[in-house]
TORKOL-4160 file (C-alpha; in steps of 0.2 Angstrom, whole numbers, padded with zeros to 4 digits, m for minus):
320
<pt num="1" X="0000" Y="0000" Z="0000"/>
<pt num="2" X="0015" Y="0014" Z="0007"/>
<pt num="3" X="0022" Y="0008" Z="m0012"/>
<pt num="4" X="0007" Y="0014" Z="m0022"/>
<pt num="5" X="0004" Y="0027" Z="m0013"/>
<pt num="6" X="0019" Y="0035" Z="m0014"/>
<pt num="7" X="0019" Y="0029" Z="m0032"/>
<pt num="8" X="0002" Y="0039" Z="m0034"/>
<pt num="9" X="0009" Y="0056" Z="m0024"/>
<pt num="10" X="0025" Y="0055" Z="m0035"/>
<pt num="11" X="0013" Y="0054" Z="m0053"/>
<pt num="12" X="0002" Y="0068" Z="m0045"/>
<pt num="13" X="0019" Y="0079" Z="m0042"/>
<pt num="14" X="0026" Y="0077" Z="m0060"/>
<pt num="15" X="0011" Y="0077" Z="m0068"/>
<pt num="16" X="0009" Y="0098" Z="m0059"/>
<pt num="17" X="0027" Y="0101" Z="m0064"/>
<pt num="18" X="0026" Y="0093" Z="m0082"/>
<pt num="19" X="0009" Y="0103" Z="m0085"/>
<pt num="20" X="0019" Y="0120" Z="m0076"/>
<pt num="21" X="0031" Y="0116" Z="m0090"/>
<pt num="22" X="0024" Y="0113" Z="m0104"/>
<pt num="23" X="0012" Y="0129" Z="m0103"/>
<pt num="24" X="0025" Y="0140" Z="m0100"/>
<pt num="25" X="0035" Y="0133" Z="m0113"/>
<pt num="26" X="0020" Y="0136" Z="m0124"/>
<pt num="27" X="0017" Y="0152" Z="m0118"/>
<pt num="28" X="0033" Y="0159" Z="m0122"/>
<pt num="29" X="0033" Y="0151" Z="m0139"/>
<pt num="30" X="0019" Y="0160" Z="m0143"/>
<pt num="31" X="0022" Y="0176" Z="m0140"/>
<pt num="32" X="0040" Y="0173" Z="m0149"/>
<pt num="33" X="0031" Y="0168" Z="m0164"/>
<pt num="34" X="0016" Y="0184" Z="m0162"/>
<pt num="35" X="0003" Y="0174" Z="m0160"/>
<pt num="36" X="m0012" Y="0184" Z="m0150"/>
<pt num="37" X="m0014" Y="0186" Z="m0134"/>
<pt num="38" X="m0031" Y="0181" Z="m0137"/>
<pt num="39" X="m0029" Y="0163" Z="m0146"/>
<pt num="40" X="m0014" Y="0160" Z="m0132"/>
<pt num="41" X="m0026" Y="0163" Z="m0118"/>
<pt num="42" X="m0041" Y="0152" Z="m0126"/>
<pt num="43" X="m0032" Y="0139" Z="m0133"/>
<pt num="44" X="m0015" Y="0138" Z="m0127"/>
<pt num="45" X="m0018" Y="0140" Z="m0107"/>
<pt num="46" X="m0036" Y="0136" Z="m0109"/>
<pt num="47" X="m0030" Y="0118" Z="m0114"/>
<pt num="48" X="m0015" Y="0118" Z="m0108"/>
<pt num="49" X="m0021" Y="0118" Z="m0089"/>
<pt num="50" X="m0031" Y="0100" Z="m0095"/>
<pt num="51" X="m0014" Y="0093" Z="m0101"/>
<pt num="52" X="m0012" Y="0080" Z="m0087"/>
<pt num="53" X="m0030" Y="0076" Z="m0089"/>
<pt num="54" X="m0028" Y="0071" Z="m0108"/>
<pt num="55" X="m0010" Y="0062" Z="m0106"/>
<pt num="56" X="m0015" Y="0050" Z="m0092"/>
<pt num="57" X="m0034" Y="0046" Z="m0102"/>
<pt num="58" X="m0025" Y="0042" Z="m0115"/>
<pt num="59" X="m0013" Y="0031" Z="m0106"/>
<pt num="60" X="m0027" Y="0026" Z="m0098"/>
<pt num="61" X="m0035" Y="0021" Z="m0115"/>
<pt num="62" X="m0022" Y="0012" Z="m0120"/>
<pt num="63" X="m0019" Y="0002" Z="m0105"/>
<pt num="64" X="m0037" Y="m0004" Z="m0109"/>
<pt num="65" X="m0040" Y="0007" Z="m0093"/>
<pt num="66" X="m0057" Y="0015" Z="m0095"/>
<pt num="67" X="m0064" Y="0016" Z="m0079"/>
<pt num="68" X="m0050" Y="0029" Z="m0075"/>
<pt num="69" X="m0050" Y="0036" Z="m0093"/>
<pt num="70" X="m0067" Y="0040" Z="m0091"/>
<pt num="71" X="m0067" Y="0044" Z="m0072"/>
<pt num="72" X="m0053" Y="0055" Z="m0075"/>
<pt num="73" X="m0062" Y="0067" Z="m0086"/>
<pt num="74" X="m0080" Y="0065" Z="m0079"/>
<pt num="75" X="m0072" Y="0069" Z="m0060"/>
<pt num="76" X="m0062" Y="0082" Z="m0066"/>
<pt num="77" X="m0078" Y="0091" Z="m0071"/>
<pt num="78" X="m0085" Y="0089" Z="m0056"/>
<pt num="79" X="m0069" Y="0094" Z="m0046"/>
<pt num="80" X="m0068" Y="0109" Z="m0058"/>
<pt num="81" X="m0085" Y="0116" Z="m0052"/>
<pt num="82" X="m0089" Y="0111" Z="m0033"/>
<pt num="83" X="m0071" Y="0112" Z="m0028"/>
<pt num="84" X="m0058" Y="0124" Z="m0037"/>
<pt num="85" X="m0075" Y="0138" Z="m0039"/>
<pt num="86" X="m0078" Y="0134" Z="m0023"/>
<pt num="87" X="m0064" Y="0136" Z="m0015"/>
<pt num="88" X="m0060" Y="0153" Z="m0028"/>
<pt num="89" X="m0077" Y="0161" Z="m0023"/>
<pt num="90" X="m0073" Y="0159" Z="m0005"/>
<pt num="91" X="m0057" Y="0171" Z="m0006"/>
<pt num="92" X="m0065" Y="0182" Z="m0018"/>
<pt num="93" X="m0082" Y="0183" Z="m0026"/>
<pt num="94" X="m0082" Y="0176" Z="m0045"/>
<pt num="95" X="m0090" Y="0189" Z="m0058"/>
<pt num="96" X="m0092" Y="0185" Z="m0073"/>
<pt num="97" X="m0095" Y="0193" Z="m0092"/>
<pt num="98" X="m0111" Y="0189" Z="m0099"/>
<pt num="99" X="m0107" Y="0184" Z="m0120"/>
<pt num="100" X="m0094" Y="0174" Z="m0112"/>
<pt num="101" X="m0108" Y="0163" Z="m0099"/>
<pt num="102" X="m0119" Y="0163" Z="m0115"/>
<pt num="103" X="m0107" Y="0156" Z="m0123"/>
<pt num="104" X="m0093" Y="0145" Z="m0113"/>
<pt num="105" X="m0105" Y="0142" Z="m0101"/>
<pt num="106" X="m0122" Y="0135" Z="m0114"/>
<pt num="107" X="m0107" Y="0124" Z="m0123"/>
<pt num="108" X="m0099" Y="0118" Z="m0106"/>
<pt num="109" X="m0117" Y="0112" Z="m0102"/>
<pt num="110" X="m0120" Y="0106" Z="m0120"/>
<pt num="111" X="m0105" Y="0096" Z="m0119"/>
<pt num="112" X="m0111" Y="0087" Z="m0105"/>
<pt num="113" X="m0127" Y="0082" Z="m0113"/>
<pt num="114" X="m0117" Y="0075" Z="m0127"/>
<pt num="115" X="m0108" Y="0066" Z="m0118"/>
<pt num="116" X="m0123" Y="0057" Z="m0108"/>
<pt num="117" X="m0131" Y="0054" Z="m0124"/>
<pt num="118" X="m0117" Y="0047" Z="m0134"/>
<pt num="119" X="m0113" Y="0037" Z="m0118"/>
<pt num="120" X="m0132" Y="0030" Z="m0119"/>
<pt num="121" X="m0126" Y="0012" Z="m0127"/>
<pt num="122" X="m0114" Y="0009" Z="m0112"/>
<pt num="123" X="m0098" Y="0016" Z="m0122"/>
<pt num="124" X="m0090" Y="0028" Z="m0132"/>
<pt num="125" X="m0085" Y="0023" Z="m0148"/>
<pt num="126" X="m0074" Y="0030" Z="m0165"/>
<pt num="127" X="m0087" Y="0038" Z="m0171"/>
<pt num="128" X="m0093" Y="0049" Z="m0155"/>
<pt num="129" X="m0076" Y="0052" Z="m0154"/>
<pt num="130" X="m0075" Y="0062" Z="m0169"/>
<pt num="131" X="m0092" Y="0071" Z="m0164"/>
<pt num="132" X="m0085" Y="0077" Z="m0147"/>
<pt num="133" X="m0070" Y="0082" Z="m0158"/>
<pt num="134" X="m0078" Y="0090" Z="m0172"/>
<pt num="135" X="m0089" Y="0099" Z="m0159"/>
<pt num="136" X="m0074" Y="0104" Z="m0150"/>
<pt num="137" X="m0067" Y="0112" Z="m0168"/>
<pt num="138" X="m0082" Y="0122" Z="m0172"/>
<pt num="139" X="m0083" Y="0128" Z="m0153"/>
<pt num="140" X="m0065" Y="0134" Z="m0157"/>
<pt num="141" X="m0069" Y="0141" Z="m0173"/>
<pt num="142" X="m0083" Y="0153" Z="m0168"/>
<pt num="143" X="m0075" Y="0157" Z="m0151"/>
<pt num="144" X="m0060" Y="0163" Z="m0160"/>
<pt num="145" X="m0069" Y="0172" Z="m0175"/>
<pt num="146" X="m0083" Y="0183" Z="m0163"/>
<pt num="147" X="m0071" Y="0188" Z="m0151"/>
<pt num="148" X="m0058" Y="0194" Z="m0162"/>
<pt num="149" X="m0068" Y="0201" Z="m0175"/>
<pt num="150" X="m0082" Y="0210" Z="m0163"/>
<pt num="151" X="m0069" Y="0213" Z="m0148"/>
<pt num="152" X="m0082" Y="0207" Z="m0137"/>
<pt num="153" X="m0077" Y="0209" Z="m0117"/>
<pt num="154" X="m0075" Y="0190" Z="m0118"/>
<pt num="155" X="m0059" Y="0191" Z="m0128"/>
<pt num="156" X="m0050" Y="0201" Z="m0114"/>
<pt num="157" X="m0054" Y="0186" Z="m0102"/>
<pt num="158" X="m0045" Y="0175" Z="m0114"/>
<pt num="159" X="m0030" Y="0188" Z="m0117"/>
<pt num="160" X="m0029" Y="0187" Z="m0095"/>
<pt num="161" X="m0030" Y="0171" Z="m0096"/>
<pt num="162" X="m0011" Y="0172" Z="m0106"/>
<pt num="163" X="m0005" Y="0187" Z="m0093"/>
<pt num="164" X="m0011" Y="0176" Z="m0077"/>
<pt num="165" X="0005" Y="0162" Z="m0086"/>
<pt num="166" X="0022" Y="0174" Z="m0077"/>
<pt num="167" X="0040" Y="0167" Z="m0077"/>
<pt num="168" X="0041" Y="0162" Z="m0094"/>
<pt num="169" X="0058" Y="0156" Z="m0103"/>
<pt num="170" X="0065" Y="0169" Z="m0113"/>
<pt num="171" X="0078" Y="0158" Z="m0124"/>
<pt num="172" X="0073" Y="0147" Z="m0136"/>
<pt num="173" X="0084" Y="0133" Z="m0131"/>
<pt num="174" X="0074" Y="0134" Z="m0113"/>
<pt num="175" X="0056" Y="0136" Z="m0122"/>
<pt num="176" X="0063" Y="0120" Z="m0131"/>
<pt num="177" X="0071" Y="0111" Z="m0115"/>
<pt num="178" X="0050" Y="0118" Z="m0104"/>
<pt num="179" X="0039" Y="0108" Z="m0120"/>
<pt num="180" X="0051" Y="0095" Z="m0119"/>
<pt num="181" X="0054" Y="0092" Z="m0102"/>
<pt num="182" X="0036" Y="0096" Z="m0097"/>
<pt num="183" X="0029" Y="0083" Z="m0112"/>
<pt num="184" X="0040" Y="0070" Z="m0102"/>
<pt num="185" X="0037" Y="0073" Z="m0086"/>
<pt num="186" X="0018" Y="0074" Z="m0091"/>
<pt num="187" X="0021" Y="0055" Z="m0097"/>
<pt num="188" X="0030" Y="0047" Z="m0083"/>
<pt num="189" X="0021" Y="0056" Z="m0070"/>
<pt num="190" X="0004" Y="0046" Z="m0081"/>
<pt num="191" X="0013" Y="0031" Z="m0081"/>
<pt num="192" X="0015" Y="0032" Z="m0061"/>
<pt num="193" X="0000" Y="0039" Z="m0056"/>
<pt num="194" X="m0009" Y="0025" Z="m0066"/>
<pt num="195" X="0001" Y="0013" Z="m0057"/>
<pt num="196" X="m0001" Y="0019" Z="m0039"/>
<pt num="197" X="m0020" Y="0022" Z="m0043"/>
<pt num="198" X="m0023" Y="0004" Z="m0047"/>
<pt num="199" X="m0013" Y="m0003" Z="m0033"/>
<pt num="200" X="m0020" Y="0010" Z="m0020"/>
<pt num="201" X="m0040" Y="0004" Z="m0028"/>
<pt num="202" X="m0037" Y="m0014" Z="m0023"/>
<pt num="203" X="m0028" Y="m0012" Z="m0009"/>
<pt num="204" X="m0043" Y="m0001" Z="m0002"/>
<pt num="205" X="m0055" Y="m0013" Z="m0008"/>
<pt num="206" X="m0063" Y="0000" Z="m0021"/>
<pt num="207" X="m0066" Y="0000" Z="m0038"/>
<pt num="208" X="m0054" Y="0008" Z="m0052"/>
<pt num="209" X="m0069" Y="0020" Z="m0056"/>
<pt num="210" X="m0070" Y="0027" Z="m0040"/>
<pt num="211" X="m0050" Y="0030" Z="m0039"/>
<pt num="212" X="m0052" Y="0038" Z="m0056"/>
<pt num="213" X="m0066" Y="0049" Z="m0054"/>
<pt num="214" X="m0058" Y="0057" Z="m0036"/>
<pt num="215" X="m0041" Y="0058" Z="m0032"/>
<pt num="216" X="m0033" Y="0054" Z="m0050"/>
<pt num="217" X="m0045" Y="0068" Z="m0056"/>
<pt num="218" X="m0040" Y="0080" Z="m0043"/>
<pt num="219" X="m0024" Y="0077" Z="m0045"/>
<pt num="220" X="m0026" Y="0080" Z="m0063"/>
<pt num="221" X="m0034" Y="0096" Z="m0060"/>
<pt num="222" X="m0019" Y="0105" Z="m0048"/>
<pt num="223" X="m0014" Y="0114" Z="m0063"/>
<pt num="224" X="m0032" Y="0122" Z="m0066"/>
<pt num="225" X="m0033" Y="0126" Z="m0047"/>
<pt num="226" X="m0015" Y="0134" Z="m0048"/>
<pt num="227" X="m0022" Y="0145" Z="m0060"/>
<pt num="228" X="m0040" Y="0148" Z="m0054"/>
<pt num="229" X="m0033" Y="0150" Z="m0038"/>
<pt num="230" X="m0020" Y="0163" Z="m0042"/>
<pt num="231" X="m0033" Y="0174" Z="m0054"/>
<pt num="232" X="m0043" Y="0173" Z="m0037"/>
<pt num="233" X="m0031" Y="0180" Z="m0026"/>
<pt num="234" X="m0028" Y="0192" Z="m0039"/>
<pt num="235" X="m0045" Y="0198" Z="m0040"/>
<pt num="236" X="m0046" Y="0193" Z="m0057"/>
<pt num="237" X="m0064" Y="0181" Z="m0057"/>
<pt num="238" X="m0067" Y="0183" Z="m0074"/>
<pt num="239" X="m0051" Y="0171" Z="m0078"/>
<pt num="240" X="m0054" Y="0159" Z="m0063"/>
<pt num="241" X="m0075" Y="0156" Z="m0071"/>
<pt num="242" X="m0067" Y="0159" Z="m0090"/>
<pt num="243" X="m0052" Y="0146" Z="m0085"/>
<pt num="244" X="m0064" Y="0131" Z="m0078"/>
<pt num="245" X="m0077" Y="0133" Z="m0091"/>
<pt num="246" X="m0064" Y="0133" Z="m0105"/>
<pt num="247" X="m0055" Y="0116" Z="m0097"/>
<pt num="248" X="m0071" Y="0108" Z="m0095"/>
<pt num="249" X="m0076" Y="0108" Z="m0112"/>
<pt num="250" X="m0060" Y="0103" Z="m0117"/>
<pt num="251" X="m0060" Y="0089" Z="m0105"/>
<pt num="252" X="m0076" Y="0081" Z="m0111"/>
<pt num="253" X="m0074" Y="0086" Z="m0130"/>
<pt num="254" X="m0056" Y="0086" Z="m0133"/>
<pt num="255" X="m0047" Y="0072" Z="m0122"/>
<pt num="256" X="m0063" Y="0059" Z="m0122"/>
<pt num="257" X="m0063" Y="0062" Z="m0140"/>
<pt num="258" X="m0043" Y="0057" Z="m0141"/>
<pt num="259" X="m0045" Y="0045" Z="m0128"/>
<pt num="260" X="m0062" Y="0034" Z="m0138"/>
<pt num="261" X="m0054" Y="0037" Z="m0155"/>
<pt num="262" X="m0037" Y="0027" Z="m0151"/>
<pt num="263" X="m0047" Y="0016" Z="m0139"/>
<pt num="264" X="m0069" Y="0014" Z="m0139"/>
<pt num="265" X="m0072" Y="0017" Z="m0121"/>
<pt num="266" X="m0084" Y="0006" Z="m0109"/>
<pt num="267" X="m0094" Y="0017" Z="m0095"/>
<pt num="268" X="m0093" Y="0007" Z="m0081"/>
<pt num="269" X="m0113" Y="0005" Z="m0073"/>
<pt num="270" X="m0110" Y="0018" Z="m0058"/>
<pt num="271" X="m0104" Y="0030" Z="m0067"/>
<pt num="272" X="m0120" Y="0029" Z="m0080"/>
<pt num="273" X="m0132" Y="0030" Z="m0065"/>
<pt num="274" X="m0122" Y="0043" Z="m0055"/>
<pt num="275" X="m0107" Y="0051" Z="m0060"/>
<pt num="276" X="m0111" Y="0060" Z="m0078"/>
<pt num="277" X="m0127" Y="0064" Z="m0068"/>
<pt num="278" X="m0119" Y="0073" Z="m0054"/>
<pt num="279" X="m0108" Y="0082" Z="m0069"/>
<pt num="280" X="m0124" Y="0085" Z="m0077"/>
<pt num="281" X="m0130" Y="0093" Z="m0062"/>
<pt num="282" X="m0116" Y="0103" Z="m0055"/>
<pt num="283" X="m0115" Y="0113" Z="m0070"/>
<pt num="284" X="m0133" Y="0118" Z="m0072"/>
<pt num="285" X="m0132" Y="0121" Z="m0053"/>
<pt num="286" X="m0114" Y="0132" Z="m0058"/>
<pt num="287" X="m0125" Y="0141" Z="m0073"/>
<pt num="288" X="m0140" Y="0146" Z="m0061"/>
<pt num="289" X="m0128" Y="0155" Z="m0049"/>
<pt num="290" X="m0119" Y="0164" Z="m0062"/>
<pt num="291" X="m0136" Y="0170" Z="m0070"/>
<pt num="292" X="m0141" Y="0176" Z="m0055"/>
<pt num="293" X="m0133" Y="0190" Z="m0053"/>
<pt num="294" X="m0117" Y="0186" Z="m0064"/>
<pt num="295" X="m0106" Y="0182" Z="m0049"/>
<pt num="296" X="m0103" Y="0167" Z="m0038"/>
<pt num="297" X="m0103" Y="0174" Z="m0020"/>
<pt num="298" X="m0095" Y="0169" Z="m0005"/>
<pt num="299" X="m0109" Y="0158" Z="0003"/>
<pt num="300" X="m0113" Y="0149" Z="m0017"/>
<pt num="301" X="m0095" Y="0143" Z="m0015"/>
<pt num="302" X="m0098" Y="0137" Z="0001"/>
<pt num="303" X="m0112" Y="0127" Z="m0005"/>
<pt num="304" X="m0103" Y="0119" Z="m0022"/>
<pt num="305" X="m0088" Y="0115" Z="m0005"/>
<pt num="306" X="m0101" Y="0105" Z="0003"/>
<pt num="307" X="m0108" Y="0097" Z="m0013"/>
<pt num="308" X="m0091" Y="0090" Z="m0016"/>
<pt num="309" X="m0089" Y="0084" Z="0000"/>
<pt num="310" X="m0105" Y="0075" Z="0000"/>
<pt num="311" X="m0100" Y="0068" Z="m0018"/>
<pt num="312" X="m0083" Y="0061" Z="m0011"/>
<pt num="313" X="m0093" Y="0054" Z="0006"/>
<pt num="314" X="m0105" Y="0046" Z="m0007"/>
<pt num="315" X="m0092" Y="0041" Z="m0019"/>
<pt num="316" X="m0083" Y="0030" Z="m0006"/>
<pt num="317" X="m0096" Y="0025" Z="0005"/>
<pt num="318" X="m0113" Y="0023" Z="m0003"/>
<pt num="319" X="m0110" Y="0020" Z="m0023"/>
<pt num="320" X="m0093" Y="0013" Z="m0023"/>
């Protein structure tokens, strides 16, 4: 047990770094190259926060793995929403602009019905794969055209998003050795993390699901809560809400659709009859909050705190 666990904290600790890495690599190879502030905040941090989350799903994938696969993604969600928010509302209240809740946040609730209804059959195969993906491609697509061409108040969340991303390489030999290094540390710290996970599941007599869907999914997620957490103490709330809504729709489009195109996915019976339904739930819960009133206060943070720590009593006690 001391083994995978350690083996588990060890993937969780590269897995940050290589993430830290690999966005400030990317960062700083943007702006060498002039690309926008804007397409480096919406793409580039924007996914680059979820890259744990798509290198150990895909690992996972491979490993023929897909209750963690799966969980990774679908606990990440809900991670994203009634813990990092949480958490990021409680030191400071979360505003929001409203084009970019009608948009990010609609899409990041449609992707979660996709998901459920593509997921109907007990799997996700090939071809839901390359809906998630093509729906992830046109979400890009229109994000990137009505921000930059109507300057809506949306894009400058997005260009935040890039300035919250400080101590970049300024060389190109050290942008290289950040993508290269973070890209490998990313995949060792899967390879243990994966490992640990298993081992730590059947020592604790629970299932791999459950494993996957809370603490490798947290885990996962320490590079969003960096960065929601450091816009928070920042009093920048627009990039914590715009960081966790962006990284959720990557997550369920962009990394399930990877994951089920090099391997069709099996969703494991709790997670059809719970899991994608408590997803489902946290984030209408997250869009009534923000509609009323554009802002997540102090005591709505408090309430998505407690949601999680019921989810994480119920996950290991009652539905595992």
């Amino acid at each position: 047990m001391l083994l995978y666990g350690l083996s588990l904290f060890a993937g969780i600790v590269l897995l940050t770094l290589g993430g830290e890495g690999l966005i400030r690599g990317a960062v700083a190879g943007a702006k060498r190259l002039g690309v926008s502030p804007l397409f480096t905040g919406l793409v580039i941090v924007g996914f680059g926060t979820s890259s744990p989350e798509l290198v150990v799903s895909i690992q996972a994938a491979i490993n023929q793995q897909p209750d963690i696969a799966i969980g990774n993604v679908v606990g990440s969600n809900i991670g994203n929403i009634l813990l990092i928010l949480g958490l990021c509302a409680l030191i400071c209240p979360l505003t929001v602009q409203p084009q970019a809740l009608k948009r990010d946040g609609m899409v990041m609730l449609l992707a979660a019905v996709l998901f459920i209804l593509l997921a109907l059959n007990g799997s996700l195969a090939r071809l839901d794969a390359l809906l998630l993906l093509l729906g992830l491609t046109v979400y890009l697509g229109w994000a990137y055209w009505s921000e930059s061409r109507h300057n809506a108040p949306a894009a400058a969340v997005h260009t935040a998003e890039a300035e919250e991303v400080t101590q970049l390489p300024m060389s190109t030999l050290m942008i290289v050795v950040a993508l290269v290094g973070g890209l490998a540390l990313l995949i060792g710290g899967s390879q243990l993390l994966l490992y640990g996970a298993v081992g730590v599941a059947q020592a604790m007599g629970v299932s791999e699901a459950v494993i996957g869907l809370t603490i490798v999914a947290v885990g996962t997620s320490l590079p969003e809560l960096a960065v929601s957490i450091i816009a928070a103490l920042r009093r920048h709330a627009d990039v914590a809400v715009g960081n966790i809504l962006g990284s959720n729709i990557f997550n369920i489009m962009g990394i399930l659709g990877v994951s089920a195109f090099l391997q069709p996915l099996a969703l494991v019976e709790r997670m059809a009859s719970f899991d994608q339904w408590v997803m489902l739930g946290a984030s209408a819960i997250l869009m009534v909050f923000l509609y009323t009133g554009l802002r997540l206060s102090r005591g709505e943070g408090a309430l998505l705190l407690l949601g999680y720590a019921a989810y994480l009593t119920a996950s290991f006690t009652i539905i595992s």
